[in-house]
PDB file of N, CA, C and O in Angstrom:
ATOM      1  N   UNK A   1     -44.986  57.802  -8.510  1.00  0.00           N
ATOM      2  CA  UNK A   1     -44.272  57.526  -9.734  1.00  0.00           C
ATOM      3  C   UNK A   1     -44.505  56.098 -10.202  1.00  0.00           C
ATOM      4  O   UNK A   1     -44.465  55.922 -11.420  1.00  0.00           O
ATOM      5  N   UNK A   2     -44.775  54.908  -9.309  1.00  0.00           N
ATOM      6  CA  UNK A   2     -44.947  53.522  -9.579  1.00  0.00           C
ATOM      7  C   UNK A   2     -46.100  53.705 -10.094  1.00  0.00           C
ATOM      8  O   UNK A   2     -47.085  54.239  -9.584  1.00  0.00           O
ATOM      9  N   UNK A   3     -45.887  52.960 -11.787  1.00  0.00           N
ATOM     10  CA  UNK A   3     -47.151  53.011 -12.224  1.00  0.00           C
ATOM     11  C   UNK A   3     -46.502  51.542 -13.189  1.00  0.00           C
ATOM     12  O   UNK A   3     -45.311  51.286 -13.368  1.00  0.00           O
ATOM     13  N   UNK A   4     -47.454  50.908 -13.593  1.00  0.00           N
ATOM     14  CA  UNK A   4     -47.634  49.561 -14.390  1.00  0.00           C
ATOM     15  C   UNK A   4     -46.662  49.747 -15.534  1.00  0.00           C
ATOM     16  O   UNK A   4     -45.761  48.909 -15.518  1.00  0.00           O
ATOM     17  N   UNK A   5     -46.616  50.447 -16.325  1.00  0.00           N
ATOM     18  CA  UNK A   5     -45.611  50.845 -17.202  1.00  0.00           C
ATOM     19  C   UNK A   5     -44.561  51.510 -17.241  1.00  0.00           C
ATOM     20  O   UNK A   5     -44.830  52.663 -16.905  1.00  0.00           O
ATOM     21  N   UNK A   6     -42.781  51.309 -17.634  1.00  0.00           N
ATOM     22  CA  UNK A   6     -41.754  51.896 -17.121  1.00  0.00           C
ATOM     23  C   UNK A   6     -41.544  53.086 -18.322  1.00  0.00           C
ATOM     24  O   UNK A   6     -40.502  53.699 -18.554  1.00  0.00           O
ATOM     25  N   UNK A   7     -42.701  53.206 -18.931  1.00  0.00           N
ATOM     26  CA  UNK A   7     -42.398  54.301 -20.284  1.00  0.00           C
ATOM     27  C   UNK A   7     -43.342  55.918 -19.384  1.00  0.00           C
ATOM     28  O   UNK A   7     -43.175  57.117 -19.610  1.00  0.00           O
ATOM     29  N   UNK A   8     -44.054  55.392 -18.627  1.00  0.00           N
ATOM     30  CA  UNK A   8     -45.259  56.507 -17.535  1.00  0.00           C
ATOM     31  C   UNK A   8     -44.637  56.540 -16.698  1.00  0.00           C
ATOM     32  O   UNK A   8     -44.757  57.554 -16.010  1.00  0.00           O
ATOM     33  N   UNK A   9     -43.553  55.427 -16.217  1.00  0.00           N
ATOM     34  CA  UNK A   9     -42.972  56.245 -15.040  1.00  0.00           C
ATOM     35  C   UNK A   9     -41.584  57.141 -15.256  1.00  0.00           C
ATOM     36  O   UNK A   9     -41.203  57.930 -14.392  1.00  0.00           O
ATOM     37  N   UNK A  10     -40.667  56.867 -16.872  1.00  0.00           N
ATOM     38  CA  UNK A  10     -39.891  58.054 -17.027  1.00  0.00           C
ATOM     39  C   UNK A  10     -40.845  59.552 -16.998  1.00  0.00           C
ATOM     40  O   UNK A  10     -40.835  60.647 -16.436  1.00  0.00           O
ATOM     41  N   UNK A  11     -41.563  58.862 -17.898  1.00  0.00           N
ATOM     42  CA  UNK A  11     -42.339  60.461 -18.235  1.00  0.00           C
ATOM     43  C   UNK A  11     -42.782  60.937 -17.025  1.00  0.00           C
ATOM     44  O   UNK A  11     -42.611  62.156 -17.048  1.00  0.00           O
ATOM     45  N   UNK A  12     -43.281  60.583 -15.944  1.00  0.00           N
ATOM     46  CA  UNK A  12     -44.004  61.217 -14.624  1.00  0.00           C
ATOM     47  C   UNK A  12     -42.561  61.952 -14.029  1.00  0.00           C
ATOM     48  O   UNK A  12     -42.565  63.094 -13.571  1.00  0.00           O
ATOM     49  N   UNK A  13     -41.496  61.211 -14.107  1.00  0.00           N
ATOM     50  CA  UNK A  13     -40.624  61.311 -13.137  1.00  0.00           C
ATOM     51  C   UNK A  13     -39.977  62.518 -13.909  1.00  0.00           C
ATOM     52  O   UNK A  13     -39.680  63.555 -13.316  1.00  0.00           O
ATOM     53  N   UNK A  14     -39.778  62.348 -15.205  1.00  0.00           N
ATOM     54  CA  UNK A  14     -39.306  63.642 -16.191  1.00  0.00           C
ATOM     55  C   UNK A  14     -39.929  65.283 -15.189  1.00  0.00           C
ATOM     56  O   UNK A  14     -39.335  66.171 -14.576  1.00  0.00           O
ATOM     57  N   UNK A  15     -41.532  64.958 -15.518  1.00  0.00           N
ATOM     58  CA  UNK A  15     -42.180  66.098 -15.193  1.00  0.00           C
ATOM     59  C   UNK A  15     -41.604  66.857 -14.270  1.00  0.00           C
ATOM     60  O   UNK A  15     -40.991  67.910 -14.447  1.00  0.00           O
ATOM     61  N   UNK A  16     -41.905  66.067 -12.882  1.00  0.00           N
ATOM     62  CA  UNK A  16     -41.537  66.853 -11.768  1.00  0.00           C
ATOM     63  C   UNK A  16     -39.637  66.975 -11.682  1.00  0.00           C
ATOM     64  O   UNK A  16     -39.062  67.695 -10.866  1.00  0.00           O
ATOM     65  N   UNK A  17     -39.167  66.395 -12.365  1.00  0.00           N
ATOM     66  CA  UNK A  17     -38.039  66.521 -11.969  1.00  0.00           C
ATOM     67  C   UNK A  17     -37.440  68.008 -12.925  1.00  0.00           C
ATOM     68  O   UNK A  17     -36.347  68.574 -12.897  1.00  0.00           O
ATOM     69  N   UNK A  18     -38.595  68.267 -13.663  1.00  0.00           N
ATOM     70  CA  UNK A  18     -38.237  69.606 -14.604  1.00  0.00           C
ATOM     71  C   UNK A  18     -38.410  70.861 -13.851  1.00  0.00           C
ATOM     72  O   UNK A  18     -38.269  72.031 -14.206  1.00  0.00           O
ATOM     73  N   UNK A  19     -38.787  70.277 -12.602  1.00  0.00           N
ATOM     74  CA  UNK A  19     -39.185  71.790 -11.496  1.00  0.00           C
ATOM     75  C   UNK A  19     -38.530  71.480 -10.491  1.00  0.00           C
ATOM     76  O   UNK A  19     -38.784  72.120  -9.471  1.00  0.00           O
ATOM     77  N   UNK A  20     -37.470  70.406 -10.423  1.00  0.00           N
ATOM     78  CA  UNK A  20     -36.460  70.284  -9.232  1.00  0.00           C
ATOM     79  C   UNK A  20     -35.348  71.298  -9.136  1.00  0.00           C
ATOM     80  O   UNK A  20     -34.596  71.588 -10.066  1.00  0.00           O
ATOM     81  N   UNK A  21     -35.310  71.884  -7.742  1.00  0.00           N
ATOM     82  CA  UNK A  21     -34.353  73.124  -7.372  1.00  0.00           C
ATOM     83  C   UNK A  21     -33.564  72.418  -6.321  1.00  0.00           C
ATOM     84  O   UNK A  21     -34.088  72.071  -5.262  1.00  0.00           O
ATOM     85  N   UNK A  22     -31.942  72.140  -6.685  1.00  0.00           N
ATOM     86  CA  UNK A  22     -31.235  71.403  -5.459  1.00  0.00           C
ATOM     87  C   UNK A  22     -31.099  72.708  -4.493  1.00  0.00           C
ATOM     88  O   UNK A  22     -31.110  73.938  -4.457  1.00  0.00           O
ATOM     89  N   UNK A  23     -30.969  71.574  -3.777  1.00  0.00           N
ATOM     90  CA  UNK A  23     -30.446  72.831  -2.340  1.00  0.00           C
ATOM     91  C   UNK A  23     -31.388  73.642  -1.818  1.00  0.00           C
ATOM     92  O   UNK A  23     -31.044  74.614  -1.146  1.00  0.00           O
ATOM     93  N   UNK A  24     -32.936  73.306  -2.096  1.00  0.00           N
ATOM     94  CA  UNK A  24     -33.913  74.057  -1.617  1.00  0.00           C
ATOM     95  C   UNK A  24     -34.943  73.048  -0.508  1.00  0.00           C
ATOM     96  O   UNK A  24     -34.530  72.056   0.091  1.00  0.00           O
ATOM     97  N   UNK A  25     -36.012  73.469  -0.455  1.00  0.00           N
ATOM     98  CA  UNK A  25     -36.715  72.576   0.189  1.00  0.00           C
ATOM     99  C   UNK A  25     -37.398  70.995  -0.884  1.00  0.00           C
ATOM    100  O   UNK A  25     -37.819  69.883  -0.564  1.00  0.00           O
ATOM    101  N   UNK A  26     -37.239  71.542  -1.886  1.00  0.00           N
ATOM    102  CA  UNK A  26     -37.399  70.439  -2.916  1.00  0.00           C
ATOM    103  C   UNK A  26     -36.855  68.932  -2.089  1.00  0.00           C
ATOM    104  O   UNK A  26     -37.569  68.037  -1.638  1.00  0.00           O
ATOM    105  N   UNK A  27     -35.257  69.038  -2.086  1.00  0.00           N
ATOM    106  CA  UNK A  27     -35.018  67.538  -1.372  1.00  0.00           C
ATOM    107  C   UNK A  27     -35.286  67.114  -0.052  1.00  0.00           C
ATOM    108  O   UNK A  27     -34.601  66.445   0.722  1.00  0.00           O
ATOM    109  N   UNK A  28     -36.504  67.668   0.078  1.00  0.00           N
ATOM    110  CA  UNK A  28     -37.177  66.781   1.774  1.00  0.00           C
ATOM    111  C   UNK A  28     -38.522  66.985   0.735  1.00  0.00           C
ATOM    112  O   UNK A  28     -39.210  67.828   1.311  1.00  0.00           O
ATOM    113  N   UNK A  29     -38.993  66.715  -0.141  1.00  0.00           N
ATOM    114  CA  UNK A  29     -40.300  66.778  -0.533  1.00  0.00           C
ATOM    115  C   UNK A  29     -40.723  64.953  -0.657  1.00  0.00           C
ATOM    116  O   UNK A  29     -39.763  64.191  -0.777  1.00  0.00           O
ATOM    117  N   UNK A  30     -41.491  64.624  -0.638  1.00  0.00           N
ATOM    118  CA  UNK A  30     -41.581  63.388  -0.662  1.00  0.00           C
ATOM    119  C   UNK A  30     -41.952  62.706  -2.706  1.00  0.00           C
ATOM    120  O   UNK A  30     -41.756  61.687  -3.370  1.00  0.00           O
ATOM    121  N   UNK A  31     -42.516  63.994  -2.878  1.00  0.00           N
ATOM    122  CA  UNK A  31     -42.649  63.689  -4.480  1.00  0.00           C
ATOM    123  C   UNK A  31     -41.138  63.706  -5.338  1.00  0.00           C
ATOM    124  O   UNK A  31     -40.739  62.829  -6.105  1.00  0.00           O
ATOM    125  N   UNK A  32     -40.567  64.745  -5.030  1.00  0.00           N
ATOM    126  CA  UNK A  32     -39.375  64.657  -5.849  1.00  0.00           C
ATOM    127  C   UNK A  32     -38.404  63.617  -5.666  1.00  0.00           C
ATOM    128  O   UNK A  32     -37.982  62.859  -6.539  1.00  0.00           O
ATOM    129  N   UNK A  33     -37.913  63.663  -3.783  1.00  0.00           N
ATOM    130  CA  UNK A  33     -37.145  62.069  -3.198  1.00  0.00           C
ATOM    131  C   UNK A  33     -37.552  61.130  -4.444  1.00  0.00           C
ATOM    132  O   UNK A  33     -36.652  60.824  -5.226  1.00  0.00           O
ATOM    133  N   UNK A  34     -39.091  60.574  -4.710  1.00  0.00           N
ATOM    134  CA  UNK A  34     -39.400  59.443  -5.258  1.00  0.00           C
ATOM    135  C   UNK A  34     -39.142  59.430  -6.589  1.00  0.00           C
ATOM    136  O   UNK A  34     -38.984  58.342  -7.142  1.00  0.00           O
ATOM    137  N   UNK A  35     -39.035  60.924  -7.499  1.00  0.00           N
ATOM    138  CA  UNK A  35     -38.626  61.011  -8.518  1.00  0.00           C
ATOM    139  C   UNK A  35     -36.685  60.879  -8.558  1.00  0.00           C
ATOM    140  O   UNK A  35     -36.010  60.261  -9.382  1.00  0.00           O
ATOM    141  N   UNK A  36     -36.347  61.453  -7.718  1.00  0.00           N
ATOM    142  CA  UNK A  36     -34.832  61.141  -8.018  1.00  0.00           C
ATOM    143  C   UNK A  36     -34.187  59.796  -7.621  1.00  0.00           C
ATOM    144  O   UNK A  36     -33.029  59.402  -7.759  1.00  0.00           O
ATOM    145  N   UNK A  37     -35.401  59.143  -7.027  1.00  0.00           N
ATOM    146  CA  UNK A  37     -34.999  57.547  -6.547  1.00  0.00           C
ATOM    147  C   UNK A  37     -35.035  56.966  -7.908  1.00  0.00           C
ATOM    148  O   UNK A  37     -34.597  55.816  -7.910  1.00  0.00           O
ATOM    149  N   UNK A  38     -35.414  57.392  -9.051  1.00  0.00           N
ATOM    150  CA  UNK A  38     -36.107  56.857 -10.108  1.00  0.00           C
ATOM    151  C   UNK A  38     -34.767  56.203 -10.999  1.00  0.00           C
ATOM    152  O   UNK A  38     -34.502  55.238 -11.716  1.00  0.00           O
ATOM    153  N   UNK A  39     -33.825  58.025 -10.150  1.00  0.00           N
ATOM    154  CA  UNK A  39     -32.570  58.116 -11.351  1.00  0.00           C
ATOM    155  C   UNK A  39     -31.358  56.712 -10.790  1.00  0.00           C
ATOM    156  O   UNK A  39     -30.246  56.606 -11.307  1.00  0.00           O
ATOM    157  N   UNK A  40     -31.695  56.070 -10.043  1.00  0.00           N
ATOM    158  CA  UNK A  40     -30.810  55.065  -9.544  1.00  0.00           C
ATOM    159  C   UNK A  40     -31.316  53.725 -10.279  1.00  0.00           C
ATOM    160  O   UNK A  40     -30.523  52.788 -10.185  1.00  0.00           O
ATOM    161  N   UNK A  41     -32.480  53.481 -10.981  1.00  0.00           N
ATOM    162  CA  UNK A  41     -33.035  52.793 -11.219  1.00  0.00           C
ATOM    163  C   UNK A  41     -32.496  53.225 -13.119  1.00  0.00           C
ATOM    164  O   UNK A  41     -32.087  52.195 -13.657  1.00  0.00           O
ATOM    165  N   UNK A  42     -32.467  54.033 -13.746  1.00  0.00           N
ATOM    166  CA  UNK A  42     -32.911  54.446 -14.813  1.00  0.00           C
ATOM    167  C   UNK A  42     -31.104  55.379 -15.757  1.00  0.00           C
ATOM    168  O   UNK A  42     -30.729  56.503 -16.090  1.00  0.00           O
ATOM    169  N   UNK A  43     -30.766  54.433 -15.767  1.00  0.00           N
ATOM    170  CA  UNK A  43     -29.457  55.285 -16.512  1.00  0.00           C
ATOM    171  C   UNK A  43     -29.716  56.471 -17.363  1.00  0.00           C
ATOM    172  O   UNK A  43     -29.511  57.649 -17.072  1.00  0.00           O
ATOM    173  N   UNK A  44     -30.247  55.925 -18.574  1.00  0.00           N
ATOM    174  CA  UNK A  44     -31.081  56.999 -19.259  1.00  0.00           C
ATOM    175  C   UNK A  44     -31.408  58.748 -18.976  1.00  0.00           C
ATOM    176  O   UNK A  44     -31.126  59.854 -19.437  1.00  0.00           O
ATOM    177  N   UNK A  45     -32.354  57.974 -17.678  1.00  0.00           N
ATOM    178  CA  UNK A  45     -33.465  59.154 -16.956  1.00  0.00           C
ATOM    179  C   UNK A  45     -32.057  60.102 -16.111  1.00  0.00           C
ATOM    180  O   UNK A  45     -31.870  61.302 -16.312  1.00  0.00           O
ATOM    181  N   UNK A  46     -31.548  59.593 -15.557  1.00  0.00           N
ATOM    182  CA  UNK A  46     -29.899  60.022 -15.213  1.00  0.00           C
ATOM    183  C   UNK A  46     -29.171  60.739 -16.313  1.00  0.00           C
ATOM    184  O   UNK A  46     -29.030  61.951 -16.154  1.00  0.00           O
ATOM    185  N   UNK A  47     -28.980  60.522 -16.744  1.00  0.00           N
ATOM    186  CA  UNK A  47     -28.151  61.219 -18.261  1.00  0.00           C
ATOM    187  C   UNK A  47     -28.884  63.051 -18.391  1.00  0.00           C
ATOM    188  O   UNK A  47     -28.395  64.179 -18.337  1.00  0.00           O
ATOM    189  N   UNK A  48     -30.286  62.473 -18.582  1.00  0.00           N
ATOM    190  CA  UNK A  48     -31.181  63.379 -18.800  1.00  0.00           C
ATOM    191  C   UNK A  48     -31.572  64.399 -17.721  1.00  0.00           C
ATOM    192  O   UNK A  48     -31.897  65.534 -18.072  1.00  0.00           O
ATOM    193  N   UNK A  49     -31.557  64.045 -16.407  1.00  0.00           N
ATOM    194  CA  UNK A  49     -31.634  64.721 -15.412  1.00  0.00           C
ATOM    195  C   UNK A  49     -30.566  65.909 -15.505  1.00  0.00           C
ATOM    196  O   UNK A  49     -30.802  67.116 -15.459  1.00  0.00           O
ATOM    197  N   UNK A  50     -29.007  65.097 -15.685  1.00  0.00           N
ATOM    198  CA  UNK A  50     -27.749  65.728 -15.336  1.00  0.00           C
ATOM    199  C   UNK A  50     -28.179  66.612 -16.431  1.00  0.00           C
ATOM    200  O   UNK A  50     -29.145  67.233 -15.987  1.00  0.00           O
ATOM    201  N   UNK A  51     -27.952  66.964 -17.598  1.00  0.00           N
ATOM    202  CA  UNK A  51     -28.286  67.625 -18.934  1.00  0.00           C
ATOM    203  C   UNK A  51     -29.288  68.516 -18.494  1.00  0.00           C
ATOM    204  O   UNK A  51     -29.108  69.723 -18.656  1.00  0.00           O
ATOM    205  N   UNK A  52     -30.229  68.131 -18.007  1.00  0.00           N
ATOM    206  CA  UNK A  52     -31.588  69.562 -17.503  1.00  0.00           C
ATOM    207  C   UNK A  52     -31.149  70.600 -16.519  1.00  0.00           C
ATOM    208  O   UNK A  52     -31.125  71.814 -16.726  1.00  0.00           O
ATOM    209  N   UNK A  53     -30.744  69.863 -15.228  1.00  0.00           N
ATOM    210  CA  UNK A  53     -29.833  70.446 -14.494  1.00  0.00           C
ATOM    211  C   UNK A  53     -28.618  71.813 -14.901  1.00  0.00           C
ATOM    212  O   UNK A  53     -28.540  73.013 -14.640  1.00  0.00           O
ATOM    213  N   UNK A  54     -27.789  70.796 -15.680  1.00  0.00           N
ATOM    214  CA  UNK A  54     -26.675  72.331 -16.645  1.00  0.00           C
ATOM    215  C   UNK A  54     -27.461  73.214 -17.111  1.00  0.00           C
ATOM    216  O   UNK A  54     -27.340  74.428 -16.946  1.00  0.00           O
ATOM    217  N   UNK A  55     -28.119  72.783 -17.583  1.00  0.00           N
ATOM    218  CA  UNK A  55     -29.343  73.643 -18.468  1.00  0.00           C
ATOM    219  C   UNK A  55     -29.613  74.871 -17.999  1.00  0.00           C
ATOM    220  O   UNK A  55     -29.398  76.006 -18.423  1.00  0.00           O
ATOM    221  N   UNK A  56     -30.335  74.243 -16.652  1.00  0.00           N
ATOM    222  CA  UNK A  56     -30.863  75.192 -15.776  1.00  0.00           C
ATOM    223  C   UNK A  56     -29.778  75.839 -14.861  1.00  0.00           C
ATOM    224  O   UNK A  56     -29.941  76.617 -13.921  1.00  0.00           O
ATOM    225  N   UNK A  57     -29.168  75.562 -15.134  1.00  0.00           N
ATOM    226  CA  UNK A  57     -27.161  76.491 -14.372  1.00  0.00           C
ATOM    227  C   UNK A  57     -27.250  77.488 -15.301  1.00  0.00           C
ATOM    228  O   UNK A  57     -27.882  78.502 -15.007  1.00  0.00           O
ATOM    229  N   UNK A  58     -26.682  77.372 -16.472  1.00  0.00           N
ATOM    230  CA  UNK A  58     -26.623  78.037 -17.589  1.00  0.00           C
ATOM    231  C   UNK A  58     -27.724  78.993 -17.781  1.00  0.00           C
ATOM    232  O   UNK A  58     -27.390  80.131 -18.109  1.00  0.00           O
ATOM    233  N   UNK A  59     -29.054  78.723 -17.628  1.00  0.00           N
ATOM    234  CA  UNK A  59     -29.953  79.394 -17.808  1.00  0.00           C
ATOM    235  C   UNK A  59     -29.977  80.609 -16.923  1.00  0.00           C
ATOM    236  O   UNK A  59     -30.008  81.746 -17.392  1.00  0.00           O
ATOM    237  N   UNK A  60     -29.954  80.234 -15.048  1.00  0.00           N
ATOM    238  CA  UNK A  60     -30.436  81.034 -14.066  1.00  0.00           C
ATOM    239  C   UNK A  60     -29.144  81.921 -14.576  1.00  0.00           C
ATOM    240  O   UNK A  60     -29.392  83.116 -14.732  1.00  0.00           O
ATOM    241  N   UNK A  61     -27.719  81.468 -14.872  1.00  0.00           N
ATOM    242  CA  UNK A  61     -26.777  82.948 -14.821  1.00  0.00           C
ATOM    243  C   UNK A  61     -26.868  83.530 -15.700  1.00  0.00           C
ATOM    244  O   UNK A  61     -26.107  84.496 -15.760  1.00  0.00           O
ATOM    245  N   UNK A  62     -27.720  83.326 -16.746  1.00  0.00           N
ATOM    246  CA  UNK A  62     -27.667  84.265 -18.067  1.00  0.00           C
ATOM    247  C   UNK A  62     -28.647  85.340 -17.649  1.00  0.00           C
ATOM    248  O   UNK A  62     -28.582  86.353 -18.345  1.00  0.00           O
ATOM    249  N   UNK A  63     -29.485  85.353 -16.732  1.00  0.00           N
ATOM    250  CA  UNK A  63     -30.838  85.825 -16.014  1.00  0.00           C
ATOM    251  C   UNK A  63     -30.526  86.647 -15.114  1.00  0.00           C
ATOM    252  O   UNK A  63     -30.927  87.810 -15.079  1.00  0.00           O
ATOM    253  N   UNK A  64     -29.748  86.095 -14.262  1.00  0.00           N
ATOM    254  CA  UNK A  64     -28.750  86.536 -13.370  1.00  0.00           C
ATOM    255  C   UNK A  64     -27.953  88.258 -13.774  1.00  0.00           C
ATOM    256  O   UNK A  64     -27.885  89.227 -13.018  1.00  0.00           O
ATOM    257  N   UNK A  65     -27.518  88.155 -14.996  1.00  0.00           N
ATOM    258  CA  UNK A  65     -26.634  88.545 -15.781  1.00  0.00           C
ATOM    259  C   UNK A  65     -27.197  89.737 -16.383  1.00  0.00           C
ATOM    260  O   UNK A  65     -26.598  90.762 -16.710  1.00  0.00           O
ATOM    261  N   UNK A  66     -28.847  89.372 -16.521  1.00  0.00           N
ATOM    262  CA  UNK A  66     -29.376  90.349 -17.350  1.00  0.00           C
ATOM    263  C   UNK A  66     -29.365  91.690 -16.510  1.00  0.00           C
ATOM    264  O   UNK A  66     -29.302  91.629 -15.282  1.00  0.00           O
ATOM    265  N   UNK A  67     -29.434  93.048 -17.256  1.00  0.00           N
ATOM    266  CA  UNK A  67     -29.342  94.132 -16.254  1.00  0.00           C
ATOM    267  C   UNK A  67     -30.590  94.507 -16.439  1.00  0.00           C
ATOM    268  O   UNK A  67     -31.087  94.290 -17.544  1.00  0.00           O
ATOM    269  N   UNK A  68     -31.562  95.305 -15.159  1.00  0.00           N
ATOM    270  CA  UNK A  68     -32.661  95.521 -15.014  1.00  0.00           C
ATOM    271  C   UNK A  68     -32.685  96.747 -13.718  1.00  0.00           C
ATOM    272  O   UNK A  68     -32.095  96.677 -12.640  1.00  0.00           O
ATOM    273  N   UNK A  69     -33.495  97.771 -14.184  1.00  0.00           N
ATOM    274  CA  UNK A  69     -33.606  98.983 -13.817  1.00  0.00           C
ATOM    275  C   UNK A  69     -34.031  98.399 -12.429  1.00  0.00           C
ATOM    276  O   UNK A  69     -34.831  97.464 -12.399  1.00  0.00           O
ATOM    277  N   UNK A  70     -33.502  98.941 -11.252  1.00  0.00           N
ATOM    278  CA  UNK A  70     -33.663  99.169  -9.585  1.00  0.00           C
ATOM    279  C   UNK A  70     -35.055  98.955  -9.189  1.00  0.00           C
ATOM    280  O   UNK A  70     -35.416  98.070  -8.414  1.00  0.00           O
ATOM    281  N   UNK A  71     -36.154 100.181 -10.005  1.00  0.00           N
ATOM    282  CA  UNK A  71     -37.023  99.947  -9.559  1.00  0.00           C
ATOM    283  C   UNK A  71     -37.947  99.043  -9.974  1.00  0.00           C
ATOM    284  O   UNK A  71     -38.839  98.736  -9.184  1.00  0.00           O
ATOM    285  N   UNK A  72     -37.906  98.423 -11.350  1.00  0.00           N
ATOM    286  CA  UNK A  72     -38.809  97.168 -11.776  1.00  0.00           C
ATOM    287  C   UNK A  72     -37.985  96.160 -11.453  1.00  0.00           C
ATOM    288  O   UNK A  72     -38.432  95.128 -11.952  1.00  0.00           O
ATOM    289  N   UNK A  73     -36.913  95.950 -10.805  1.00  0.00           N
ATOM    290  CA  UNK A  73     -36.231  94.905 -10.026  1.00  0.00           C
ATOM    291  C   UNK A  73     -37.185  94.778  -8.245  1.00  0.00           C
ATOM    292  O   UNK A  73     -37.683  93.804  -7.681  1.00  0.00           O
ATOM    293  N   UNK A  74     -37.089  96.203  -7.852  1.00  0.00           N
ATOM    294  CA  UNK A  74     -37.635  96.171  -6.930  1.00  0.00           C
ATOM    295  C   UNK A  74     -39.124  95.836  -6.843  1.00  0.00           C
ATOM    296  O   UNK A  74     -39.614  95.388  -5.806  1.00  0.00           O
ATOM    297  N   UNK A  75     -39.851  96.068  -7.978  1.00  0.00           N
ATOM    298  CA  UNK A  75     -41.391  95.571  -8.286  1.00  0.00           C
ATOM    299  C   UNK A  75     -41.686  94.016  -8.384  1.00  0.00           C
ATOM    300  O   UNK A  75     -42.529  93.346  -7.788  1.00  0.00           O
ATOM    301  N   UNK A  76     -40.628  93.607  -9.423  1.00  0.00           N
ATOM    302  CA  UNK A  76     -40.558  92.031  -9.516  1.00  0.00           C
ATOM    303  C   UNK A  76     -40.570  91.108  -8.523  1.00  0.00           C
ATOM    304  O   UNK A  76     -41.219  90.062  -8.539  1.00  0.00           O
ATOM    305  N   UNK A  77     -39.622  91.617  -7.379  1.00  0.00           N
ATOM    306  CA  UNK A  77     -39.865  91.068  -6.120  1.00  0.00           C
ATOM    307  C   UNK A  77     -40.130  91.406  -5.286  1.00  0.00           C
ATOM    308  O   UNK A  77     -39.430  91.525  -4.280  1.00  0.00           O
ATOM    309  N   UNK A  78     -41.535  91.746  -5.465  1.00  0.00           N
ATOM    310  CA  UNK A  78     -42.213  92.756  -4.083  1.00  0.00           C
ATOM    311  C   UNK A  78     -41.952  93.856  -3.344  1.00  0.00           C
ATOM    312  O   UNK A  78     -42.753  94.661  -2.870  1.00  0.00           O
ATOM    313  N   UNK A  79     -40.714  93.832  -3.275  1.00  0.00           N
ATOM    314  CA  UNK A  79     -40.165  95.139  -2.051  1.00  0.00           C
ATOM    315  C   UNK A  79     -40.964  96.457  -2.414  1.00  0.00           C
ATOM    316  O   UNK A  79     -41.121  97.342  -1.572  1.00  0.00           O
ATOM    317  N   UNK A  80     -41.574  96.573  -3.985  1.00  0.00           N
ATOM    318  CA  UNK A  80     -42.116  98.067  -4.096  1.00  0.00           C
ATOM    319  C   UNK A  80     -43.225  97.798  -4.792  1.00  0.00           C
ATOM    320  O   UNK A  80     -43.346  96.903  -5.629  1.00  0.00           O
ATOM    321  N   UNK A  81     -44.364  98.879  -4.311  1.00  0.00           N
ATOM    322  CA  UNK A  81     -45.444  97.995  -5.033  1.00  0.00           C
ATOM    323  C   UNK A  81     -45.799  98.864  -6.109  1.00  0.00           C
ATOM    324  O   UNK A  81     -45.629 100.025  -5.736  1.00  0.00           O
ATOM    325  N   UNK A  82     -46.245  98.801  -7.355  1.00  0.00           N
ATOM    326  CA  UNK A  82     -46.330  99.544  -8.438  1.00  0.00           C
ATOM    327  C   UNK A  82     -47.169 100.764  -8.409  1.00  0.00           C
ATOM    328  O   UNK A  82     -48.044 100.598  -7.559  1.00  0.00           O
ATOM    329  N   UNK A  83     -47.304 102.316  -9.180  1.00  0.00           N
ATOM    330  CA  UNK A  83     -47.752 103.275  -8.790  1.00  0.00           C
ATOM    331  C   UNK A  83     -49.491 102.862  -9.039  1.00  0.00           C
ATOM    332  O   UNK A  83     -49.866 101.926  -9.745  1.00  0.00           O
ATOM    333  N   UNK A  84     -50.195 103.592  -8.449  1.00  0.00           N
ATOM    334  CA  UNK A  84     -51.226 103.680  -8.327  1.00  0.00           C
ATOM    335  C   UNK A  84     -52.060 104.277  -9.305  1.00  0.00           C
ATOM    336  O   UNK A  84     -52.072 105.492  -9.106  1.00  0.00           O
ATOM    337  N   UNK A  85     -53.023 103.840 -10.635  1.00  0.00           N
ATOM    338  CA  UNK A  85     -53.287 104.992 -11.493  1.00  0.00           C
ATOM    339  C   UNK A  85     -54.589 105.675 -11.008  1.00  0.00           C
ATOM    340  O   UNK A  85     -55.606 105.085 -10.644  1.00  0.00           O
ATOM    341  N   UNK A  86     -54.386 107.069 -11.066  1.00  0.00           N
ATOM    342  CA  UNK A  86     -55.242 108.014 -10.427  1.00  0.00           C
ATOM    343  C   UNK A  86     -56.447 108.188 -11.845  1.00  0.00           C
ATOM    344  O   UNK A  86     -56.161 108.173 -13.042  1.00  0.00           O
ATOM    345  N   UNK A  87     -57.517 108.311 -11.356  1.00  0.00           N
ATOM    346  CA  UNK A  87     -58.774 108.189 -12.439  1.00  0.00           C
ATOM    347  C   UNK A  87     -58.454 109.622 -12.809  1.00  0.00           C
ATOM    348  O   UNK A  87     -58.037 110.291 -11.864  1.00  0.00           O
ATOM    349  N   UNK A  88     -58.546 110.173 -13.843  1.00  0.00           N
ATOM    350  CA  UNK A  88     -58.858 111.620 -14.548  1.00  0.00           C
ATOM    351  C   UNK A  88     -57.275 112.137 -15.059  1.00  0.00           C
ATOM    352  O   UNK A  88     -57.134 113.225 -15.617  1.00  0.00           O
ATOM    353  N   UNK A  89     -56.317 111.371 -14.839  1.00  0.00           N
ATOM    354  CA  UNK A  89     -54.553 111.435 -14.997  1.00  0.00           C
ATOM    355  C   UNK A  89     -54.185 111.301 -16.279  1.00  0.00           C
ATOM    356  O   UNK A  89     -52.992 111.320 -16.584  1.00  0.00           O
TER     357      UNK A  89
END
C-alpha cells in the first residue's frame, strides 16, 4: 500500500478493502492487515470503509432473502452437478 503519494495509497487501499470479508480468513491476510492499518491513519478512508461494510450487510441479506428453487440452489453450490445433455435429445 506504501506508495509516494497519499492519493495511490487511498485508492490501493479502497480496492482491496472492497473485497474485505470480516470474520473470514481475510484478517490474517497480510494484504488486507496493511490495508486496514491504512484506516487508523486516514479518517476519511474510515468513514468510507464503515459505509462499504453496511453496504455489504444490507446487500448479503437481501440475497440471503432471495428465494431460489432447491435444485439450482443445490447447483450454485456444487452439491449437484447439472444434467448432462444427451446428443440426439
Amino acid at each position: 500500500m506504501r506508495r509516494k503519494a497519499d492519493r495511490v495509497d487511498k485508492v490501493a487501499a479502497k480496492v482491496v478493502l472492497q473485497s474485505y470479508r470480516g470474520g473470514t480468513c481475510d484478517e490474517s491476510d497480510p494484504l488486507f492487515r496493511e490495508a486496514l492499518a491504512e484506516l487508523s491513519n486516514d479518517p476519511a478512508l474510515a468513514e468510507w470503509f464503515q459505509a462499504e461494510q453496511e453496504f455489504d450487510a444490507v446487500m448479503a441479506e437481501k440475497f440471503r432473502n432471495v428465494p431460489v428453487e432447491t435444485a439450482v440452489k443445490k447447483r450454485l453450490l456444487g452439491e449437484e452437478q447439472p444434467p448432462v445433455a444427451t446428443p440426439g435429445r
